[in-house]
C-alpha positions as CSV (number, residue, x, y, z in Angstrom):
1,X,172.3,108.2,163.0
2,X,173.6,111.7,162.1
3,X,177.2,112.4,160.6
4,X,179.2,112.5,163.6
5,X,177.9,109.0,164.4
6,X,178.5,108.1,160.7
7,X,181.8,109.8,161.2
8,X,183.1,108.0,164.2
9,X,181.8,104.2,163.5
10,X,184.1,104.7,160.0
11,X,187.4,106.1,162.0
12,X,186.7,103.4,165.0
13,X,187.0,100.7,161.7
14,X,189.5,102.4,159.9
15,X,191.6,102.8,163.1
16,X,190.9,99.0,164.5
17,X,192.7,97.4,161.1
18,X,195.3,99.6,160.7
19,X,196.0,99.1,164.4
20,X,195.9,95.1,163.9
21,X,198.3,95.4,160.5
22,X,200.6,97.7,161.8
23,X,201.4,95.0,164.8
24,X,201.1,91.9,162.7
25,X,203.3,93.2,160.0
26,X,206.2,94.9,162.2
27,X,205.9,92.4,164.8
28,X,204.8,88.8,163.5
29,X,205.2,88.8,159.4
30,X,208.1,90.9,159.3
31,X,209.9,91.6,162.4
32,X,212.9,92.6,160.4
33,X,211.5,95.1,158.4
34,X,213.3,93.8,155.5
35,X,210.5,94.7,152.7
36,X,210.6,98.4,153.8
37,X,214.6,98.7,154.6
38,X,215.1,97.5,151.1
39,X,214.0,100.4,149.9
40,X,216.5,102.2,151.6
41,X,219.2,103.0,148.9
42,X,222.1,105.4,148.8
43,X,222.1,106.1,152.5
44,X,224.9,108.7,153.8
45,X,224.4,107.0,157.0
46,X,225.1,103.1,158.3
47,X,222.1,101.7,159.8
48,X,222.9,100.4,162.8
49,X,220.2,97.5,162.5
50,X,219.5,96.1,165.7
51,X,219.1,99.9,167.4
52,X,217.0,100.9,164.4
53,X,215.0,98.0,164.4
54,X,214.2,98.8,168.4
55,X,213.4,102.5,167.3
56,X,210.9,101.0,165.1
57,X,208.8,98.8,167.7
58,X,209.0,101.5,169.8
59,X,207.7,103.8,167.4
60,X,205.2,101.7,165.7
61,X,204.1,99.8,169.6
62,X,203.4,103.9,170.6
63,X,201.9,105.0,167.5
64,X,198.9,102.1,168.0
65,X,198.6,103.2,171.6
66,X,198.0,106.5,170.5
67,X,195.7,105.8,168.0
68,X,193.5,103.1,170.2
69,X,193.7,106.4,173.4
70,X,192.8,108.9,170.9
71,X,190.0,107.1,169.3
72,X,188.7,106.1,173.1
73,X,188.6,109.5,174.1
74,X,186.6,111.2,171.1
75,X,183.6,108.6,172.7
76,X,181.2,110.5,174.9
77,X,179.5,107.5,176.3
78,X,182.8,106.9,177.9
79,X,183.4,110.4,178.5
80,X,180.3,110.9,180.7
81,X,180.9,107.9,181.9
82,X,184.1,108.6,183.9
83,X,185.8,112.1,183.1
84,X,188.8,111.1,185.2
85,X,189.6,108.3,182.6
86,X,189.0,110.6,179.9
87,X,191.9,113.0,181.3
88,X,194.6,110.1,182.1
89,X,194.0,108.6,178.8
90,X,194.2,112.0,177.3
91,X,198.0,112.0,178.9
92,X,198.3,109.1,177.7
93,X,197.7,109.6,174.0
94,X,200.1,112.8,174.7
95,X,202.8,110.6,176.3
96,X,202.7,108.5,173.5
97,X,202.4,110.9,171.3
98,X,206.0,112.6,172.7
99,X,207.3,108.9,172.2
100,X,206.2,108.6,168.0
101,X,207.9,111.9,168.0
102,X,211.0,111.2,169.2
103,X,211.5,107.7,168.2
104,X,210.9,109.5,164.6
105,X,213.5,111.7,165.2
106,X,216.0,109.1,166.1
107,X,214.6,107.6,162.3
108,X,214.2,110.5,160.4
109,X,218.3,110.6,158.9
110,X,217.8,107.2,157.7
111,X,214.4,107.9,155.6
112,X,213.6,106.9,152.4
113,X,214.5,109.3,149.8
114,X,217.4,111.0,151.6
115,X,217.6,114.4,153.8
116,X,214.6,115.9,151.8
117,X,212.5,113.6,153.3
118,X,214.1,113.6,156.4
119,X,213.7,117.5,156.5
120,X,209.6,116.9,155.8
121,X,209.6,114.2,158.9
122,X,211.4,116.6,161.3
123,X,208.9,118.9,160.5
124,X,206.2,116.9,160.9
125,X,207.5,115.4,164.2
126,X,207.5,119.7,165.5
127,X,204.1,119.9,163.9
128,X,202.4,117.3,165.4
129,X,204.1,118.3,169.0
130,X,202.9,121.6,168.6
131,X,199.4,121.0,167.9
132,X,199.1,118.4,170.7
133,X,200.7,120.5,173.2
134,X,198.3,123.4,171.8
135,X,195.3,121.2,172.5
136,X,196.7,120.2,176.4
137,X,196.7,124.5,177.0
138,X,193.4,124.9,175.6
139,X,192.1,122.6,178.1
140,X,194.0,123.7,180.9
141,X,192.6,127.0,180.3
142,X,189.1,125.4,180.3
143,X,188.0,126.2,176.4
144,X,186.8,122.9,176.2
145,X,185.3,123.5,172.3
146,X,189.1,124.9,171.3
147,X,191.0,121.8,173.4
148,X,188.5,119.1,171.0
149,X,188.9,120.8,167.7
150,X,193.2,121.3,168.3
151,X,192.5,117.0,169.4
152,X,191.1,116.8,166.2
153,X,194.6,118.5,164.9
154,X,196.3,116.6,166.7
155,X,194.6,112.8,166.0
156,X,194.5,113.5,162.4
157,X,198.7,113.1,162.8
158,X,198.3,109.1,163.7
159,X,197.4,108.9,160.5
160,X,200.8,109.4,159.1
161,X,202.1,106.4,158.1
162,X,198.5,105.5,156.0
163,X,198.4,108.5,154.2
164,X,202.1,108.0,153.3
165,X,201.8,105.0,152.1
166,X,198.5,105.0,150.5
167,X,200.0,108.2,148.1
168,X,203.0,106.2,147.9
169,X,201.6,103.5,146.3
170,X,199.3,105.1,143.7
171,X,202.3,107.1,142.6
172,X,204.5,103.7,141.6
173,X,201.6,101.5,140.9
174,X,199.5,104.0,139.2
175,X,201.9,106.3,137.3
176,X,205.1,104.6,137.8
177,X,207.4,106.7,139.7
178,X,210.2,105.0,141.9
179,X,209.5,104.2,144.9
180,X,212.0,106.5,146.5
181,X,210.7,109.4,144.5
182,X,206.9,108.3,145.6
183,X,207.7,108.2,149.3
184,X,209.4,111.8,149.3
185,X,205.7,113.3,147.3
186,X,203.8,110.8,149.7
187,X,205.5,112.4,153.0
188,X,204.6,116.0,151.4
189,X,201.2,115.0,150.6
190,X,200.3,113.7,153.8
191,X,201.8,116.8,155.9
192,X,199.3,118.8,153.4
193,X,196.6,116.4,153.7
194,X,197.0,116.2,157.5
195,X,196.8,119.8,158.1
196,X,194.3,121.1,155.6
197,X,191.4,117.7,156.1
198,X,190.9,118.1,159.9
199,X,189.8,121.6,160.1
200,X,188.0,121.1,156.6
201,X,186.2,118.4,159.3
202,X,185.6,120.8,162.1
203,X,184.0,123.3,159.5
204,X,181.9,120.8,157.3
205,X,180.6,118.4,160.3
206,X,179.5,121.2,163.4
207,X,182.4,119.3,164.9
208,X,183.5,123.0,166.4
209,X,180.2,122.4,168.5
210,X,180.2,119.1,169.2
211,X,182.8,116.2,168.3
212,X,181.9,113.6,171.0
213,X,179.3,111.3,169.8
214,X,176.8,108.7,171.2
215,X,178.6,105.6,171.1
């Protein structure tokens, strides 16, 4: 099995459980998101609760799609198999993508750790937009290698929330920051993270030759 093989069969796992506890824990353990809105101190705006919390489902419901379309279209069993379903569910991981975006936006005022953070997620929400849209030209234009490595760009981004989190918790449990101030370094880390990994992939795996794998 080389290292794209290697490489996929990790994301597929990695993506599969986050996938599965992003929908239990928004949706069945806490619907309300009361463990991460108490976080939420010192807020210049009201949260309009029942608004926000449809924002959220929206968000989180749209960020799994993506992940689950994205992952599916990086196979190129499936690929060969039918190139038609590779291109709607590529406009589907772009619809939904547009969706994380905006619901994002709608959420971004209310962030943890006040309008610097909210400045990072507004930024991220263009980044991400921009890369994806990138990746939709390059394909339109027919540079096929160019449309997979900007995807690459562009999947990295579901990652988000993870990264965020992951970073934000070794920062309060592992050198005791507040949680606020862990969040804010944790959104920074993973816009760095997110944009520097990917094309340290595409340079390090042969992935600018070929990403699609036997699976």
């Amino acid at each position: 099995m080389n290292k794209r093989n290697i490489l996929y069969g990790v994301l597929v796992c990695v993506s599969i459980l986050f996938i599965l506890y992003a929908l239990l824990d928004n949706f069945i353990i806490d619907p309300g998101a009361e463990g991460f809105l108490s976080h939420k101190t010192g807020l210049k705006r009201e949260i309009h609760l029942p608004a926000w919390l449809s924002v959220m489902r929206i968000h989180v419901a749209f960020a799994c799609i993506a992940m689950a379309a994205g992952l599916v279209n990086f196979s190129n069993r499936i690929f060969q198999k039918s190139r038609k379903f590779h291109r709607i569910n590529g406009y589907l991981y772009m619809v939904s993508v547009l969706l994380v975006v905006i619901t994002s936006g709608y959420m971004a005022p209310y962030a943890t750790g006040g309008k610097v953070t909210s400045m990072a997620f507004n930024a991220l929400n263009l980044i991400w937009l921009f890369i994806t849209v990138t990746a939709l030209v390059q394909i339109k234009k027919k540079r096929v290698i160019r449309h997979r490595n900007w995807m690459i760009r562009s999947y990295a981004f579901c990652f988000t929330n993870l990264l965020i989190h992951l970073i934000t918790s070794v920062l309060q449990q592992g050198f005791g920051l507040e949680y606020a101030l862990s969040y804010t370094v944790g959104v920074y880390g993973a816009i760095a993270l997110l944009l520097i990994v990917p094309n340290i992939l595409i340079k390090t795996m042969g992935i600018s030759r070929k990403i699609t794998v036997e699976l």
